[in-house]
Each structure stands twice: as structure tokens, then as C-alpha cells.
N, C-alpha and C positions, 0 to 999 in steps of 0.2 A: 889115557883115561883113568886110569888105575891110580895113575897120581895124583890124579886131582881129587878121585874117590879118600884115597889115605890120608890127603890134606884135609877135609872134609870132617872126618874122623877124628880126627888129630884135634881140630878145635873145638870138638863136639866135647872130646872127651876133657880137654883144656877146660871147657865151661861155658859153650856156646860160640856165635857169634859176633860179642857184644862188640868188639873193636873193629871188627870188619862192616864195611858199610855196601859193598858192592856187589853182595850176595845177591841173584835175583830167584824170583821161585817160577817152577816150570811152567810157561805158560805165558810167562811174560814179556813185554816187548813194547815197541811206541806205541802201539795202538793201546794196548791194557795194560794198567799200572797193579800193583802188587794189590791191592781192595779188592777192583774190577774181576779180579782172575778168581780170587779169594768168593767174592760172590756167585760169579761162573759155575766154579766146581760145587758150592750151594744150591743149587739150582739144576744142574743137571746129574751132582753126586747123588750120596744116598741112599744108591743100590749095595746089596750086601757083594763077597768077593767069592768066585766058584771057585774050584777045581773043575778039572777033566769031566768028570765022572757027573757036576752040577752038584758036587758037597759045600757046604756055606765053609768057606775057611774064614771070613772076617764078617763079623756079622753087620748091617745097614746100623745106623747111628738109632739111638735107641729103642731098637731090635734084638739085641743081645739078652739068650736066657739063662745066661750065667748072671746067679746071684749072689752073694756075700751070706754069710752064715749072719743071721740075724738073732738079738739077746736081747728079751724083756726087761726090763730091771724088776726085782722079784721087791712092788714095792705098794701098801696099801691102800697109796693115795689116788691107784688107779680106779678104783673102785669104791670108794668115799664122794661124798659132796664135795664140789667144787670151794663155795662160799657157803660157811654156816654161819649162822648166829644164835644166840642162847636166847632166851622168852623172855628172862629179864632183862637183859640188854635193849631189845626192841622196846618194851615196857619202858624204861626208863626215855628211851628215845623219843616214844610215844606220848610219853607225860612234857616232855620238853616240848615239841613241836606243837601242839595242843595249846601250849602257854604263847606262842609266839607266832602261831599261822596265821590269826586274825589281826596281827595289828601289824597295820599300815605303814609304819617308821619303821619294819625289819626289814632287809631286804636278804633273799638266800643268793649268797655269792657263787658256795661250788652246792653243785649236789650230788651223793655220794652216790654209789651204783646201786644202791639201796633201793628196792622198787617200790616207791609210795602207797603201794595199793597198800600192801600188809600196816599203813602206818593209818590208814583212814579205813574205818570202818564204818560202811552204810548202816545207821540206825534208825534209815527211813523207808518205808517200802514205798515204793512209786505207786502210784494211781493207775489203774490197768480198765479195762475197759471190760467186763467179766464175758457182755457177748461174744467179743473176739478171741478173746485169749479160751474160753471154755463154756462151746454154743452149748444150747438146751438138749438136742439131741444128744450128744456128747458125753452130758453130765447127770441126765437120769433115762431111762428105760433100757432095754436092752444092750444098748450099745455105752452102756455109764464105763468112761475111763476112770473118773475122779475117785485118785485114792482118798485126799482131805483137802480141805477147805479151805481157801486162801482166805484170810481177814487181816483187814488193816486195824481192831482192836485184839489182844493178845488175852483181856481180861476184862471183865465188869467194870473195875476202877477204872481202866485205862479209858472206856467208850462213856464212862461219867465223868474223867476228867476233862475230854475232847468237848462233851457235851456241855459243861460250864466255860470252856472259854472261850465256844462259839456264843453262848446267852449271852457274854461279858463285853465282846466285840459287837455284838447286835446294835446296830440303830434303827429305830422306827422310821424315820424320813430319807434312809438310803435303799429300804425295802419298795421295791418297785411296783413289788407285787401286791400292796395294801390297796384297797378300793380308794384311800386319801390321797394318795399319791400320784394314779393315774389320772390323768389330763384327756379326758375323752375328745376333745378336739382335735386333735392329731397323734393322738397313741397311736393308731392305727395306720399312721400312713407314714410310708418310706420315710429315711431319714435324707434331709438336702445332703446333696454331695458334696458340699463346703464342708462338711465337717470331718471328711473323711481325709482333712489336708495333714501330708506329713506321712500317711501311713501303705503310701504306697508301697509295691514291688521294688520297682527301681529308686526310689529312695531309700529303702532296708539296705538292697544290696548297695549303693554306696556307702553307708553307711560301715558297713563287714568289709569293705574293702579298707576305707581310712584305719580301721581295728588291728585287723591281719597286718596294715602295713608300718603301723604305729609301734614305737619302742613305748613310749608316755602318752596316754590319756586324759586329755583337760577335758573335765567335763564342767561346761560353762551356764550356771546360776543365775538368775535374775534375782536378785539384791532385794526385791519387793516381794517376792513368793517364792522362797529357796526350797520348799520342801513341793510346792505345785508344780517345779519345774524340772523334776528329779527323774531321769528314766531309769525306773526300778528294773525293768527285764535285764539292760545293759550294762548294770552295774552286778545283776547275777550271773549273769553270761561271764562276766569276764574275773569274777569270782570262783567261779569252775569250772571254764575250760579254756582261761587265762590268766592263770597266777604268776606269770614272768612278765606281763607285761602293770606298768604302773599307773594306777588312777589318782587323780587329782583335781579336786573341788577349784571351780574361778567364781566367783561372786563377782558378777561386773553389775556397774549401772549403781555400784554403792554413793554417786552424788547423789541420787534421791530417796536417799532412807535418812535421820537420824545417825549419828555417827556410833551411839550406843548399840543401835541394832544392829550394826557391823560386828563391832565387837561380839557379841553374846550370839549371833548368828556362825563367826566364823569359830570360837568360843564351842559352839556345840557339834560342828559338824567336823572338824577339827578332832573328836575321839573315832570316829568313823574312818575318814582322809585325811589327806593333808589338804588344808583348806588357805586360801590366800584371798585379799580384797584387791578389787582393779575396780578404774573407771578409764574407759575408753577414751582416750583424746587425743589425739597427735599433740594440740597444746599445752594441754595443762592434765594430766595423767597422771594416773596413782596407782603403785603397785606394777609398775614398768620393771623398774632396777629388779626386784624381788623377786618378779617370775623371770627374769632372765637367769638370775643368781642359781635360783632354780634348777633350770634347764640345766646348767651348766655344772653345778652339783651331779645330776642324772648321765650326761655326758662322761664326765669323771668316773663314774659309778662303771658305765659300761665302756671300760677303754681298750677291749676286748673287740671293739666295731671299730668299724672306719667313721660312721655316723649315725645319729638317731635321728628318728622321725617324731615329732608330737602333734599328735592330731587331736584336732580342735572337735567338739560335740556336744551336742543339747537341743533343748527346745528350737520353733525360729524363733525368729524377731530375739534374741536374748545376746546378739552384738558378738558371733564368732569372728566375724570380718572385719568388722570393727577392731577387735581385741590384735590382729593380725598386723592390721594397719600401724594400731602403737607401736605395735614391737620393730616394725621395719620403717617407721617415722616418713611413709609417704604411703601412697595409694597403691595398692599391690592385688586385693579384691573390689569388687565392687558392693558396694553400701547402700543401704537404705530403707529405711524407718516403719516399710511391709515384710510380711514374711514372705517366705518362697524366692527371697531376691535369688541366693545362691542354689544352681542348679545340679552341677558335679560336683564333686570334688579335685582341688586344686593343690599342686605342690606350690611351695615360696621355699627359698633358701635363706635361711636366718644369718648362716655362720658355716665355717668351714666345715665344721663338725653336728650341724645343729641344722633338722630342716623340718618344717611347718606344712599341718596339711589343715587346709582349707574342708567342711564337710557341711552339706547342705542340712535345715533341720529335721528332726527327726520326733515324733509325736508319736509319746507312748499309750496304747489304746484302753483304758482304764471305764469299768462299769460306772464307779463314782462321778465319774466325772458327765454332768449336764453340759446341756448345748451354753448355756450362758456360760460357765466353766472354760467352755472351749474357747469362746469369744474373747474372756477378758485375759485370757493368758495370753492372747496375742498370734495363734495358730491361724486363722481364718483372716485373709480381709477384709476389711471394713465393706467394702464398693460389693462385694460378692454377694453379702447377707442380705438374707428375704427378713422386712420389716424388723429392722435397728431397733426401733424401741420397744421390743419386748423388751430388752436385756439391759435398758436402764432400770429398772428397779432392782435387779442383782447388784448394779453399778453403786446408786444409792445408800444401798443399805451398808454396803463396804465400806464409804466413803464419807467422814465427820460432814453436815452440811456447814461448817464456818467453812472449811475450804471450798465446797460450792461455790458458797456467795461472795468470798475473796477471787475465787475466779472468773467468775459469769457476772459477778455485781447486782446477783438477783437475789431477793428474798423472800421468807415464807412462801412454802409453797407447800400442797397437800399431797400431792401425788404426781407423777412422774410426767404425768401429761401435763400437767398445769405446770412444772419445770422447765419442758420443753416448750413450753407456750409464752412462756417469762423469756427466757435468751433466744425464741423466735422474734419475740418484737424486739429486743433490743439490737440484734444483727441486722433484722432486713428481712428475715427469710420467711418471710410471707407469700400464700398462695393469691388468687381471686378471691375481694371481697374481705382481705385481712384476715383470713385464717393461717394458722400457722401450718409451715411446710417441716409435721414434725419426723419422718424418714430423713431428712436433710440435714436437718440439727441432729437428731439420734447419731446420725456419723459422724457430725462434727464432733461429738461427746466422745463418742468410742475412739476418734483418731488421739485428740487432747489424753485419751485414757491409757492407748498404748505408749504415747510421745514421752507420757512423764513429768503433762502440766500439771494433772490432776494430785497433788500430793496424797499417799496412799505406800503404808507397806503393811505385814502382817507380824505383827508384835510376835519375837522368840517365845518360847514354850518358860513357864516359869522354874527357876532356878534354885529354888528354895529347897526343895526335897534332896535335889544333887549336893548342894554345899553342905547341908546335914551329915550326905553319909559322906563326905569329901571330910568332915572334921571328924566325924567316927573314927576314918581309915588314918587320920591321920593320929589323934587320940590313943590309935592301938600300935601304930609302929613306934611313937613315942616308948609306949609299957617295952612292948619289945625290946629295941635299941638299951632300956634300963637294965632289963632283966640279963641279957646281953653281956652288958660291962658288969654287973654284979659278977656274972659266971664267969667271967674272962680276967677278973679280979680288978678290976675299975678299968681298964684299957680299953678307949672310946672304940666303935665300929664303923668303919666307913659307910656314910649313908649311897642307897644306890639310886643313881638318878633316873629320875622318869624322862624316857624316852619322847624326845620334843622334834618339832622340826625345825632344820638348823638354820630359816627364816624369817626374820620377827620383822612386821607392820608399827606403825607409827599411825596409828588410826585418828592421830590428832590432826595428822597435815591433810585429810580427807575437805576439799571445795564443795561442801555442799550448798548446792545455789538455790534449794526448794525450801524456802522459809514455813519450819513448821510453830505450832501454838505450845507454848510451855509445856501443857498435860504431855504433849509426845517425848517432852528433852527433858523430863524428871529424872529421867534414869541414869544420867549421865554422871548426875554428881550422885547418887551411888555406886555408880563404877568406880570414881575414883579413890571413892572414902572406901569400898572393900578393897582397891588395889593399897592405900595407905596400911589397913589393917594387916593387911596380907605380909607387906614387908614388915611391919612392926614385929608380929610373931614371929616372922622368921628369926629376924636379928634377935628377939626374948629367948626363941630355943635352943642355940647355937651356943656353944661356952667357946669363950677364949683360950685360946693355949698357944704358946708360940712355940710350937714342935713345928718340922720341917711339912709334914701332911696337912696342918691348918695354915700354913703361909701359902702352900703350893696352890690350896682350894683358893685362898683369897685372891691370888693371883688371878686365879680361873673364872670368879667372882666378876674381878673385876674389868678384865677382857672383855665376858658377855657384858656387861655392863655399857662397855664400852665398843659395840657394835655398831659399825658405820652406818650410814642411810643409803640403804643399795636404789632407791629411787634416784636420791640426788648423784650418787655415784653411776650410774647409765644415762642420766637424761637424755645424753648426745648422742646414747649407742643409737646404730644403726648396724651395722655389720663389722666384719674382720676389714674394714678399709683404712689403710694409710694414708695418713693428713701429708699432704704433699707442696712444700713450697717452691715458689718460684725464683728463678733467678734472678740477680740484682740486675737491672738494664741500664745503660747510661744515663737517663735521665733522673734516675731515683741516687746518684753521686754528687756530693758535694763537699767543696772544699778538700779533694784528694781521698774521702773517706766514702764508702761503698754504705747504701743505706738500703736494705732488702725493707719488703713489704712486712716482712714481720715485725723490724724496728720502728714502724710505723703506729703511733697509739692510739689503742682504741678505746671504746668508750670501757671494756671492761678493766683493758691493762691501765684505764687512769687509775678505774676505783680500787685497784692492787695497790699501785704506786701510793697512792693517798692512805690505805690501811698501813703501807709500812712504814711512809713518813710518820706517821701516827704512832708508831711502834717505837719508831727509835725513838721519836721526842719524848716519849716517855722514858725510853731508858739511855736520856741523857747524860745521864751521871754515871756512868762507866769510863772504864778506864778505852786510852785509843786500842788497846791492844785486841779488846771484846769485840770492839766495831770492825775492827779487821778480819779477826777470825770470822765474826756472824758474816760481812762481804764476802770471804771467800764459800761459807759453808749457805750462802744463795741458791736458791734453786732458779733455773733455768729458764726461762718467760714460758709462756705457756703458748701453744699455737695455735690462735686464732683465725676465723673464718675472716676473708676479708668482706665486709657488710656495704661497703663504699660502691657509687655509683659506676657503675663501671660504661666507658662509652657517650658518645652524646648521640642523642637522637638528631636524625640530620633537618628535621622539617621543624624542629623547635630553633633550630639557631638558621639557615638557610632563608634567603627570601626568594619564595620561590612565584609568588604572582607579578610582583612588579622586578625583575632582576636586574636591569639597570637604574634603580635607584641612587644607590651608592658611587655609582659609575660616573667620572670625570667626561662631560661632554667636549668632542677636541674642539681645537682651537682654529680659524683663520690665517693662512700664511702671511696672509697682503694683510689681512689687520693685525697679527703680530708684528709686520714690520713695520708698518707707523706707528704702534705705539714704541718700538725700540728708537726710531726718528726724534716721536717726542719727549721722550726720556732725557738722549743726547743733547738737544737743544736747551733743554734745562739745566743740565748740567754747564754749558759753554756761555750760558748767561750768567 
């Protein structure tokens, strides 16, 4: 025993172990392996080690009151701030972030451990309600807490400044409360429940749901009233107490405005968001390539996720599901031309990285806004509304009468009744006796008016003022930039670029299929005579110099310049799917040579072959060598869909009423054999 103890010893003190492998620990055996026992003694050890007498000679695992002589380090960051920062420093932080929190093209990538409160200072006091916050009781007779007086003005000037820019905002005919205003006819009685559409409970909260679960926010525009269709609460909401996540303007439904009103609509709202034009089509679509580009920029941006979400939001009837449909180039929601179609909200998967959320409309509840108001924006349906033709004379008066009469083929008419009484007779829709059935036609009017027959947008805000101080600001960075190189001793300054979105529209390829009158398309060709003007100055106030820093900008010039058409470049997208060809089959071989369906031509790979016949005949007069090299430096055919008929239908080619038509009726034994009789005989003669 004592030897095996000393061997024991011996390798302990060698240095363990390590080469011996057959050491077992007490306890162990077939049934428990060296863990097993290891856990055991876990579980029922623990207890501390007595002597005789019940003295702890080894104390239970950490149980032991012996401790280590412990040393402060004698040092004065114990007792300092953790993170300081100096007043000016925040200040200057302060001044920066103030320049760059409002606009929409910044995005904050890291943020520092910096607590934003100290960088935003409230210099608004909220609106308090004075009964609650500090009853009557409370604030005079014996029981007065109130040390001093809460006011929302600080001074005289401040409660006369308040008080001129509320006279300055006053309108006379939005004042409800004027005796002109009130409509004694029904002031007084409830308002119909149709108009209460959109502003439910459980529409809100779908709504905070698509929000909370959205990386990107399309807030989607109707093209004909971009500012009537704007939900201001939503766009504050997520101005202060969602500045991580990103808003972005969709203008859809741009085939029926003018192509100018795009422009100068996307033009103005475009310093607010980033604003982009669509029109909804699976066929023929605008603004497809551009928001996917998009998207996909945003993706990039956070690649920090597995994936984003972008959820779709706005008005109804303003084509969220529609817009969803283009991008996924089949039918994914369900559509249609009423509001209230979409009920929940809905996920779609766009892209591996990239997913779509569907969100029912949502009807911001504004005092401005009249019941006609609600009607033409398209919120309410048509079939629901108690007496339709009140709310043609709203209709009317919005609407030029040429297009009336180019549409209904009715004219002069004096008042809204007698309009409706003009395309009563010409329709039909006549009651008993030949009166017109004007409730009937009023919807008809109002359907035509949400549909998008009736031509109708609301002219941008004029521009005149803006370009003014637009050539001021620019007028003074010129003086500057001079003053500049004067001081720098003539050495030009890099000009700093205005912060753009890295998207640009082709608002020329917009299919507008609603034919308007000259007086509406005047403005077109002063868009393009300022967009000439615009580059003329530019190229006047640019000096030439071939230094490496003006070659590098021209380069940069002319890149943007040269910016592809992210329309025509998506058309086809649909998703991350791989085009997938099939195998050659024996019958598509000929002459020892394997012919797959892709060497098969089609109508587009003619019109290639034909542009490149075209190519080389013109550049015939090369040497063989060019034509060799351009064969080999060919790009690769392109993989088209096969569009060919595939299959035969069986009842087109089959005859399936009379089936032995075609069929050989047999033949007589005994009369075939006399005619082979008289055959013989003919021949022996």
C-alpha cells in the first residue's frame, strides 16, 4: 500500500499525471464513470470537515472566513465622475446636431452614450389642463398651495406676438362658430356614421402595429391632393418618439395629373422627405426600378439586421395594395377601387433581406375638414352616403366644366341639379313619368370622381418666392466662395454639396392617359426652359482648370450624369428568384448538335441579332482582327422566358362526337377473295 502511496507522490511531484492514463478517482467503477462520481460527491459533498471535539478543520466550499489582506489603490478616480464633458463641448455638439436633426437625407449611424436629453431642450411648455393639475380649492382660500403661477406667456410681447399669429392664421369661413357658417338644418343633429370611417380603435391599432414593426415608412400620396391626403398626427408621432425609424413620401396615381405637377409636387415635398413618383400597374408602371433601388439602399444602410420591414400607410382608396402588387408583379393583396378593401394588416416577402407590410387606411380626424371634404377624398363609400347630391356642387366647383362636358357630353347647365338632370336623360336613369333619378347619377358622378375619369388635380403652391431666395442663397455663397480665395490667396474652395437623394425620376417617361386643355400643360415648358437656365449658370459659374480636383469633380459630373434608369433596369424584378433552364431532350438535337430551348429565337433575341447585324455593317471597314476580338469580347445571350405555346389542348385537335370518322371500315373475306380471283384472271388474259 505504501508503495503505491510513494509512486503516487513521486508523479505528483514529477509534475502530475499527465502520461499515465489509468489513474481512476475513488468512487469509480463500471457503473460511474470519473463525471458521474465527480457530480456525486457535488451533491452530497459540501459539508465542512470536523474534528473530535465538532472544530471545522476544513471549511464547506465557500464557507471559509479566512480572507486575503485587501488594498484600495489610493487613487482619485474613485470618487470623481465617471464621464464628464465640458459646456462647451456639448455646445458645440449642440450647434451641430440642431443643423442636421431636421433633415431627412442624414441618417445617425452610431450614437454615442451621450444622453440626448441634455442635447434637446424643451422650449415649449405643454398645455395642461389648470383644473386638474391645480383645483380651485387648492389654489385660493385657506388651503392655497400655489407658490406661483404657471403661464404659457413669459411677457406682454410674447402673449402679442401669440396673439398676431393667431389673427394672421384666422379664416372667416373655417370659423364654425360665425351665425354664416352654421347650417341650421342639421347643425344640430348627430353626425352620419360614414364619416366616422378610418378612424376607428382597431384600425389606429393596426395601424401602431405596421409602425412599431416597420424599419421604413412609405407614407403613400394621392397625386391629385398630396397635401389633403397627408396624416399630420403620424408624421409627428414618428418625429418624436421615432427618429430611428425612416419616413418616405410615395405619390401614386401620378398618370392623372399633368406631368409638371409631378415634378414641382415631388419638387416641394422632397425638402420635408424623400419624395419619389409611382403609378401603380403591373403593366405598365412608373417608379418600380426607383423604389426598389430604394429599398435596397435602406437595406444596405442597416446591415446590422437580418432584415427590414417597410410598411406601407396613408389615406384609403390612395392604392397601398396596389403599389405592393407592382413591386411583387402578381396579385399578393386584394384590390379595389372602394375604400375599406384592406382589413388587417399583411406581411409579403419582397426579397431575401427586404419584407412588405400591407396596412389598412387610416383617416386623420381634422376640424377643417367638411363632410364634402370627406366624401371627395375618397374615405367614405359612395352606396353608404345619405343624399349624393349635396356634395356635387363641392364636386363642381373644383372641377373646370370643359372637362364636364368632354365627359358627360352635356352642356350649359345652371346648377347642379340641372347637371344631374342633363346625364339623367342621356343615360336612362329616369324615374316615373321622366323625372330624373338624381341620388343615382349623384353616385354615378362621385364613383367616376374617385375612379380618376373625372380630370382634376390641385395645382402646387407657387414657386416664385422660393426661387427668389434660392438665387439670394445662392448670390451670397458666390460673394463668399470669392472672399474665400481672396483670403486663401486665390486657391479655389471646394464647393459643399447639397445633400440629395441618391434617386433621380425621369418624369418624362410618366403614361399619362387623362387628356388635359393646354391652360393645365403651360407649365411644362417652363420647367424645362428653368431646368435649361439652371444648367446654363451652372456651366457660367464654374471656371476651368485642369488640376487633379476639377478632373476628379468632372468625372463625378459626369457619372451622375450618366445614371441608369432604375425603372427600365427592374422591370422584370420580382424577387431573389433564379431563372432556371431546362435540359436539352432528344428531340430538340439535330444533326449530332444538342439545341437547348434557350438557342431557340425569340422575338426579342431577333431584335438583338438585328441591332448587332446593324452594328457591325456599319463597322465594316475594320480590319479581321477587330471583328475577332469584338466575337470573342460578346456578351452571353440573355435568358429568356419561353413565351411559346406549350402543349396541345386535347378537344381542339381530338374528334371526339363522331370518333370513327377517320376509321377504315373492314373489309369482306369472301369479297376480298373474288376480287383477288378477278384480278388473276386479268392478268392470265
Amino acid at each position: 500500500m505504501g508503495q503505491y502511496k510513494r509512486e503516487a507522490n513521486r508523479h505528483k511531484r514529477d509534475g502530475g499525471f499527465e502520461g499515465i492514463g489509468n489513474l481512476r478517482l475513488k468512487g469509480e467503477n463500471f457503473y460511474h464513470d470519473n463525471a458521474k462520481v465527480r457530480m456525486r460527491k457535488m451533491l452530497t459533498g459540501g459539508r465542512a470537515t470536523r474534528d473530535r471535539t465538532g472544530k471545522i478543520i476544513k471549511a464547506a466550499v465557500y464557507q471559509s472566513t479566512d480572507a486575503p489582506v485587501g488594498r484600495v489603490e489610493p487613487n482619485r478616480k474613485w470618487f470623481g465622475n465617471t464621464r464628464v464633458i465640458a459646456q462647451e463641448a456639448l455646445e458645440t455638439f449642440r450647434e451641430e446636431m440642431s443643423t442636421k436633426v431636421n433633415d431627412p437625407y442624414q441618417v445617425l449611424l452610431r450614437q454615442s452614450k451621450l444622453p440626448l436629453s441634455l442635447l434637446t431642450e424643451s422650449s415649449k411648455i405643454p398645455a395642461v389642463n389648470m383644473l386638474e393639475t391645480e383645483s380651485f380649492s387648492h389654489t385660493f382660500g385657506s388651503k392655497a398651495q400655489r407658490k406661483k403661477p404657471k403661464l404659457t406667456q413669459s411677457s406682454l410681447e410674447e402673449m402679442a406676438s401669440n396673439v398676431e399669429d393667431v389673427q394672421e392664421n384666422y379664416l372667416p369661413t373655417k370659423d364654425g362658430q360665425l351665425v354664416a357658417n352654421q347650417i341650421t338644418d342639421y347643425v344640430d343633429e348627430a353626425r352620419d356614421w360614414v364619416f366616422n370611417a378610418g378612424q376607428s380603435k382597431r384600425i389606429w391599432n393596426e395601424l401602431y402595429k405596421v409602425i412599431d414593426s416597420s424599419d421604413v415608412v412609405i407614407h403613400v400620396l394621392d397625386a391629385r391632393d398630396p397635401n389633403g391626403t397627408r396624416c399630420k398626427s403620424v408624421e409627428q408621432y414618428l418625429k418624436k418618439e421615432a427618429k430611428h425609424k425612416h419616413l418616405v413620401f410615395l405619390l401614386n396615381k401620378v398618370d392623372l395629373v399633368p406631368t409638371w405637377v409631378t415634378a414641382r409636387w415631388v419638387k416641394k415635398l422632397s425638402k420635408e422627405y424623400p419624395t419619389l413618383a409611382f403609378h401603380a400597374s403591373i403593366n405598365n408602371s412608373f417608379g418600380k426600378g426607383s423604389l426598389i433601388q430604394l429599398l435596397r439602399q435602406f437595406s444596405k444602410l442597416h446591415s446590422d439586421k437580418k432584415q427590414i420591414s417597410v410598411g406601407f400607410i396613408g389615406y384609403p382608396n390612395t392604392g397601398k395594395s396596389s403599389i405592393i402588387n407592382t413591386i411583387k408583379n402578381k396579385k399578393v393583396c386584394n384590390v379595389a377601387p372602394i375604400p375599406g378593401e384592406t382589413k388587417v394588416w399583411q406581411y409579403i416577402t419582397l426579397m431575401r433581406r427586404i419584407y412588405l407590410i400591407d396596412c389598412p387606411g387610416v383617416v386623420h380626424p381634422s376640424s377643417e375638414d367638411s363632410d364634402a371634404d370627406i366624401v371627395l377624398k375618397g374615405v367614405v363609400r359612395v352606396e353608404n352616403v345619405k343624399m349624393p347630391e349635396q356634395y356635387i356642387p363641392d364636386l363642381l366647383a373644383r372641377v373646370r366644366p370643359e372637362y364636364l362636358s368632354k365627359t358627360y357630353n352635356v352642356e350649359r347647365w345652371s346648377d347642379h341639379e340641372e347637371f344631374l338632370s342633363l346625364i339623367a336623360q342621356q343615360s336612362g336613369k329616369l324615374l316615373k313619368g321622366g323625372e330624373a333619378d338624381l341620388p343615382t347619377v349623384a353616385k354615378m358622378v362621385l364613383n367616376d370622381w374617385l375612379r380618376g375619369k373625372i380630370p382634376y388635380f390641385v395645382p402646387p403652391p407657387d414657386s416664385e418666392s422660393f426661387m427668389e431666395k434660392q438665387a439670394e442663397l445662392e448670390t451670397r455663397a458666390i460673394e463668399a466662395e470669392t472672399e474665400a480665395e481672396a483670403a486663401t490667396n486665390g486657391e479655389p474652395t471646394k464647393r459643399r454639396k447639397r445633400a440629395e437623394i441618391g434617386v433621380e425620376q425621369q418624369f418624362s417617361k410618366i403614361l399619362v392617359l387623362t387628356e388635359f386643355l393646354p391652360v393645365d400643360l403651360h407649365d411644362a415648358e417652363a420647367e424645362e426652359e428653368e431646368k435649361k437656365n439652371a444648367k446654363e449658370q451652372a456651366n457660367s459659374t464654374t471656371d476651368i482648370d485642369l488640376s487633379k480636383d476639377t478632373l476628379f469633380e468632372e468625372a463625378e459630373a459626369d457619372s451622375a450624369a450618366a445614371e441608369p434608369d432604375w425603372d427600365e433596369m427592374f422591370q422584370s424584378v420580382v424577387a431573389e428568384d433564379k431563372a432556371t433552364i431546362e435540359k436539352p431532350t432528344p428531340a430538340a438535337t439535330r444533326g449530332g448538335k444538342v439545341r437547348s430551348k434557350r438557342d431557340i429565337p425569340s422575338d426579342d433575341d431577333q431584335d438583338i441579332e438585328e441591332e448587332q447585324q446593324e452594328e457591325v455593317g456599319a463597322e465594316g471597314d475594320d480590319d479581321d482582327d477587330d471583328t475577332d476580338s469584338r466575337r470573342k469580347s460578346k456578351k452571353s445571350e440573355r435568358v429568356t422566358t419561353n413565351k411559346r405555346k406549350v402543349g396541345v389542348h386535347y378537344y381542339e385537335s381530338a374528334n371526339v362526337k363522331n370518333r370513327n370518322r377517320n376509321k377504315k371500315r373492314p373489309v369482306d373475306p369472301s369479297r376480298k377473295a373474288k376480287e383477288l380471283a378477278t384480278t388473276r384472271r386479268s392478268r392470265t388474259h
